[in-house]
N, C-alpha and C positions, 0 to 999 in steps of 0.2 A: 409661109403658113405653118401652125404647130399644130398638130394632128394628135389627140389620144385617141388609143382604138385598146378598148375592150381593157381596162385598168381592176384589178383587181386588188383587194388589199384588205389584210383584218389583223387584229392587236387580238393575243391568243385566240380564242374559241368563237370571239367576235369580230363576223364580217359590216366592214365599214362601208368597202366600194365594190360596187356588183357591176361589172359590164362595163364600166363608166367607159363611153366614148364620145368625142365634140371635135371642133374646129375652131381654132383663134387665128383668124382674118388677117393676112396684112393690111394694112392702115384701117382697120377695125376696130375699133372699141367695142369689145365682149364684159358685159356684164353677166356676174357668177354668184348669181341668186341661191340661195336657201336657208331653212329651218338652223337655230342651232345646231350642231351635231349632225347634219345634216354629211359631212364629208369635206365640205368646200376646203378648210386649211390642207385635210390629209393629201389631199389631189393638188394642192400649189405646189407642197411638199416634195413630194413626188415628180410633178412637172423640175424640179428645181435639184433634183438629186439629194435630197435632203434626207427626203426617205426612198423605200424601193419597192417598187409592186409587187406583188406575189403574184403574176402576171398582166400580159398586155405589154405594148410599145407606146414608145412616142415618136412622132416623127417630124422631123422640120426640113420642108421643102422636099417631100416623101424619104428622105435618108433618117435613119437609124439616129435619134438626139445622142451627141457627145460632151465629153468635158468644154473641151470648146465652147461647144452652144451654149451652154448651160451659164459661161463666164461672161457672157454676149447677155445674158439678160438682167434687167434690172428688177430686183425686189425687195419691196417691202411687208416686212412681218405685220401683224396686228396689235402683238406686245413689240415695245418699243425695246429698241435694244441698240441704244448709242451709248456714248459716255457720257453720263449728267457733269462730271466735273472739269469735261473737256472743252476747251474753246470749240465755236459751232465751227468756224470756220477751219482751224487746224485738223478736227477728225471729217470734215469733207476730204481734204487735202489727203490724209491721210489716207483713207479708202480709195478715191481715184488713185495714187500712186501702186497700189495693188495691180491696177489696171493696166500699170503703164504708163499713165502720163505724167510729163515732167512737173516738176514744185511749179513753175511756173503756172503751164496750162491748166494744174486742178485748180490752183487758188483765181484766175479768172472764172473756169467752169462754174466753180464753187459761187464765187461772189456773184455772177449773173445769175445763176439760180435763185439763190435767195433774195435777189433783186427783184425777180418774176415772179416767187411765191409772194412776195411784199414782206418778208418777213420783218416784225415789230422789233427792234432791239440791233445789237450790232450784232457783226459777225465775229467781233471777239468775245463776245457775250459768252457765259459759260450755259450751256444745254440747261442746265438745273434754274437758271435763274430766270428764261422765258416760260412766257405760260404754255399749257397743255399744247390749245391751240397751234402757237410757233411750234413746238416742239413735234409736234405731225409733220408742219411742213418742213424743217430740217429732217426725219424722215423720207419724205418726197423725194427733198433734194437728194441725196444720198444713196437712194435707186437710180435715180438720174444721172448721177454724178461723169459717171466714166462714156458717157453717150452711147447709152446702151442699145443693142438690136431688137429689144423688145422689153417688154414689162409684165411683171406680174404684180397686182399689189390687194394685199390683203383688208379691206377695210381702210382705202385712203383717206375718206371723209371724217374720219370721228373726232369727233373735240374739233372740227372747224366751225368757226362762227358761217351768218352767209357770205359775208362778204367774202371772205377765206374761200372760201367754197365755189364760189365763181372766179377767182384768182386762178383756182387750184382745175378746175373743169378746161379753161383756158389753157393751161399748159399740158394736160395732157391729151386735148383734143388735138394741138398743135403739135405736139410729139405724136400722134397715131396718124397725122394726115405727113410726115414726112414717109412713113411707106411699113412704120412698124406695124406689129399684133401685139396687143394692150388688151390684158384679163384683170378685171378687177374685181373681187367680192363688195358686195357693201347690202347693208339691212334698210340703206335708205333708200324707197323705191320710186320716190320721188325722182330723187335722181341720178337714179340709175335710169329710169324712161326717159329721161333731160338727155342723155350723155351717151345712151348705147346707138351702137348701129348693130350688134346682135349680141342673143340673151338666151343665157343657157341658164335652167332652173332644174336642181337634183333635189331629192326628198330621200331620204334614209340610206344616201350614196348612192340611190339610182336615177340615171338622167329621166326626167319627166317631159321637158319640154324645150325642146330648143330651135330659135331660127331668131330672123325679124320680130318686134313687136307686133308689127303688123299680119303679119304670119300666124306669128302665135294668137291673134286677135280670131282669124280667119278661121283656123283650125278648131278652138277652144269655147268659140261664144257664139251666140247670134248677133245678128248684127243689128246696133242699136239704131234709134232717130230721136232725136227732138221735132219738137211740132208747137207751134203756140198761133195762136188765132186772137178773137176777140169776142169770141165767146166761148161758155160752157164745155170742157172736150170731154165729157162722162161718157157719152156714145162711144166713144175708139174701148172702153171694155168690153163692149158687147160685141166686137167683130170677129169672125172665123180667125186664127192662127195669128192674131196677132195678144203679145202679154205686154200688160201694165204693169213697167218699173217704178213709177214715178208719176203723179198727179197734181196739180196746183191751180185747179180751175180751169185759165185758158192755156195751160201750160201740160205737157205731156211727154216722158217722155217712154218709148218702148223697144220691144223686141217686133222684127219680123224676117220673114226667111229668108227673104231675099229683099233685091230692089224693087222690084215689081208689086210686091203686096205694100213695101214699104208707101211709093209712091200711090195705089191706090190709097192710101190712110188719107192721101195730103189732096187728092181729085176730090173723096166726099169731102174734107173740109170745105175745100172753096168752094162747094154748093151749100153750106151752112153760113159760112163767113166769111171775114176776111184773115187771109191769113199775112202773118208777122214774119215768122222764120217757121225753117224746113232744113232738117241739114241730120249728115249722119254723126252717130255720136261715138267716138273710143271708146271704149272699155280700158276702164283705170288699170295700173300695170297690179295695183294691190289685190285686185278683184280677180285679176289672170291668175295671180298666184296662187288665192286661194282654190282657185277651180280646179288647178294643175297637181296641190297637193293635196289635196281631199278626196281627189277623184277615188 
């Protein structure tokens, strides 16, 4: 496990990260939600020794993070920063050997990577001549390369088509269930809810909300219902403590504060009509986020 406790940091007179503290899960997938400018890079950064806090630790497996550690992790920037005029396969090669492994083992590493992201083109292909797309995932691969002890990756999604995109979910769902901790940024929250098993969300460098979706669900909302019948549900606005999100004739959906108020909605129904479906509803992860940083 990678532990920040209490990350401070500011670029002269302005402070970026205030307190920042969270936990990145072994075989977790943490998604690392927020606003532009919000902090997210400055704090990979940092996790990554890249920059340095002007207080606060990190910790991995509660020890004190080192050079070691830090060479143990795989990461990906969000400006791309390979060689455009490099063969895709050679500057794989090239960075796994940094790591230690022989020409041999990078150039398989290397070619089953890009076997697995599916990448379009060869692997002697020069970086500048696939498109955007490929070129994300020769990034991937490239954090990947040296079979790293964990991952950080800043915006792995962007420029992927979908198909790419569930290629790409695939491998690193697959690399987080071998026993790593995988933090990833990304603005798609779509699926970022598809892919986390916990989700840390900062607003102005300070942590807002973090655990489970379903946590954050509990903690942040009421809890929703759908209800549809087969007839009329205008009545369910006139009830004590329950609010209407949503109307569509026999179709309804709402707030209520627990289970209990919930399921008396759905008792008067079946003395009205017949009822269709009854079921609780998620609250969208876009909708968490607005709650979380509006608050």
């Amino acid at each position: 496990m990678i532990t920040l406790e209490n990350i401070n940091r500011s670029f002269g007179d302005k402070q970026v990260l205030h307190d920042l503290s969270f936990d990145i899960g072994d075989s977790r997938m943490t998604g690392f939600v927020g606003s532009n400018g919000s902090g997210k890079t400055t704090t990979m950064r940092i996790l990554l020794g890249v920059l340095a806090a002007d207080s606060g630790r990190i910790l991995v497996d509660g020890d004190p993070i080192t050079a070691h550690h830090r060479s143990a992790i795989g990461y990906m920037p969000e400006e791309r920063g390979l060689y455009p005029k490099m063969p895709i396969i050679d500057q794989l090669v090239y960075l796994a050997r940094f790591h230690g492994l022989t020409r041999q083992a990078a150039m398989k590493r290397g070619l089953d990577l890009l076997e697995q992201l599916e990448l379009k083109g060869e692997p002697t292909d020069t970086l500048e001549s696939v498109s955007l797309g490929n070129q994300q995932k020769v990034q991937i691969a490239a954090a990947l390369i040296h079979d790293p002890q964990a991952l950080v990756l800043d915006e792995p999604f962007s420029g992927l088509d979908p198909v790419a995109v569930e290629r790409t979910l695939g491998v690193l769902s697959d690399f987080a269930s071998s026993g790593a901790p995988v933090l990833f940024s990304s603005h798609q929250l779509d699926l970022v809810e598809r892919l986390v098993d916990d989700l840390v969300i900062i607003n102005d460098g300070r942590l807002v909300a973090a655990g489970t979706t379903t946590e954050l669900r509990r903690q942040r909302s009421l809890p929703e219902w759908t209800l549809q019948t087969d007839a009329d549900l205008g009545w369910v606005r006139g009830l004590p403590d329950i609010s209407v999100i949503e109307l569509d004739g026999n179709w309804v959906r709402f707030t209520a504060p627990n289970a209990d108020a919930a399921e008396a909605v759905l008792r008067k129904a079946l003395t009205v009509s017949s009822v269709s479906s009854f079921a609780p509803h998620d609250v969208a992860l876009n909708r968490l986020f607005q709650e979380v940083t509006q608050a």
